[in-house]
C-alpha positions as CSV (number, residue, x, y, z in Angstrom):
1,X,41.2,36.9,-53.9
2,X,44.6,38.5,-55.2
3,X,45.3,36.7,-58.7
4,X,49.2,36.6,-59.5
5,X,49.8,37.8,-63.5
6,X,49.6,34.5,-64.4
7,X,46.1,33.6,-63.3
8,X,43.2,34.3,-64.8
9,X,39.5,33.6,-63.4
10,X,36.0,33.3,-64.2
11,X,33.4,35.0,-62.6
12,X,29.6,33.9,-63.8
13,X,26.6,35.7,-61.8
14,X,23.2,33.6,-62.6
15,X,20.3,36.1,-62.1
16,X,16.3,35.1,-60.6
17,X,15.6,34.3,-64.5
18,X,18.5,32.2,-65.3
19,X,20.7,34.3,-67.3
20,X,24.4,33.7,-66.5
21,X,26.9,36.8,-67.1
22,X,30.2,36.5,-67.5
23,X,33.2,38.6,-66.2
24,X,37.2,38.1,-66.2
25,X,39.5,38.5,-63.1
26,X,43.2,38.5,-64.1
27,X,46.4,39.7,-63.1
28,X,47.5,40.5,-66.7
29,X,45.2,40.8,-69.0
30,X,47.0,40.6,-71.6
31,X,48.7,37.3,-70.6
32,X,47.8,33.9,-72.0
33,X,45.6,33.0,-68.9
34,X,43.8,36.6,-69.2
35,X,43.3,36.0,-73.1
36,X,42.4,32.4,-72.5
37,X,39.3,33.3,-70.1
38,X,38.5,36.3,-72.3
39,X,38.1,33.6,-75.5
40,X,36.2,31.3,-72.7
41,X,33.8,34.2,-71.8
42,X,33.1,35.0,-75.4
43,X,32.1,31.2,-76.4
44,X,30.3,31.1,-73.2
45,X,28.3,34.4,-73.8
46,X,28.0,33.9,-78.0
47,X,27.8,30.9,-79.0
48,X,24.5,29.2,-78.3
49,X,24.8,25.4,-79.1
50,X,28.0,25.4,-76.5
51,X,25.2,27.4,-73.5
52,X,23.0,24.5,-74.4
53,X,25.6,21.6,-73.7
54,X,27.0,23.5,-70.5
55,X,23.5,23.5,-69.4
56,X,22.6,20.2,-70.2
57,X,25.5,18.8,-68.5
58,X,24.6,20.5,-65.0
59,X,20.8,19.8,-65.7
60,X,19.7,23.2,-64.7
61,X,15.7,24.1,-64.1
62,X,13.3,26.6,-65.5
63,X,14.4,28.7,-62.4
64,X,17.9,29.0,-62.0
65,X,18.7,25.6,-59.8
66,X,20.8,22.9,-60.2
67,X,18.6,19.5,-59.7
C-alpha cells in the first residue's frame, strides 16, 4: 500500500505472548497525519491505563486471541 503525504497508518504486530508493537507508515512524516499516528503510537506503547482499556474493549485472552 502506497500512502499519499497526507495519510498516515498504523501498523501493530501482536507476537505468540501478546505483546503488540507499534510502527508508523506515512507519506510525510512530518505532516499532521504522520505526527498524529506518531502521538497515537506513543500513548499506545507508554501509557499503561489506555493498553488496559484498548484491551478490555476487544476482550483479548491470555494468548493473543480475540474471544
Amino acid at each position: 500500500m502506497e500512502l499519499k503525504d497526507n495519510q498516515a497508518a498504523l501498523i501493530l504486530e501482536v507476537d505468540e505472548d501478546g505483546g503488540v508493537s507499534v510502527n508508523v507508515a506515512s507519506g510525510d512524516q512530518d505532516g499532521p497525519a504522520g505526527a498524529i499516528c506518531q502521538a497515537i503510537a506513543v500513548k499506545l506503547m507508554q501509557d499503561e491505563a489506555f493498553q488496559e482499556e484498548i484491551m478490555a474493549m476487544i476482550e483479548v485472552d491470555d494468548g493473543g486471541q480475540e474471544q
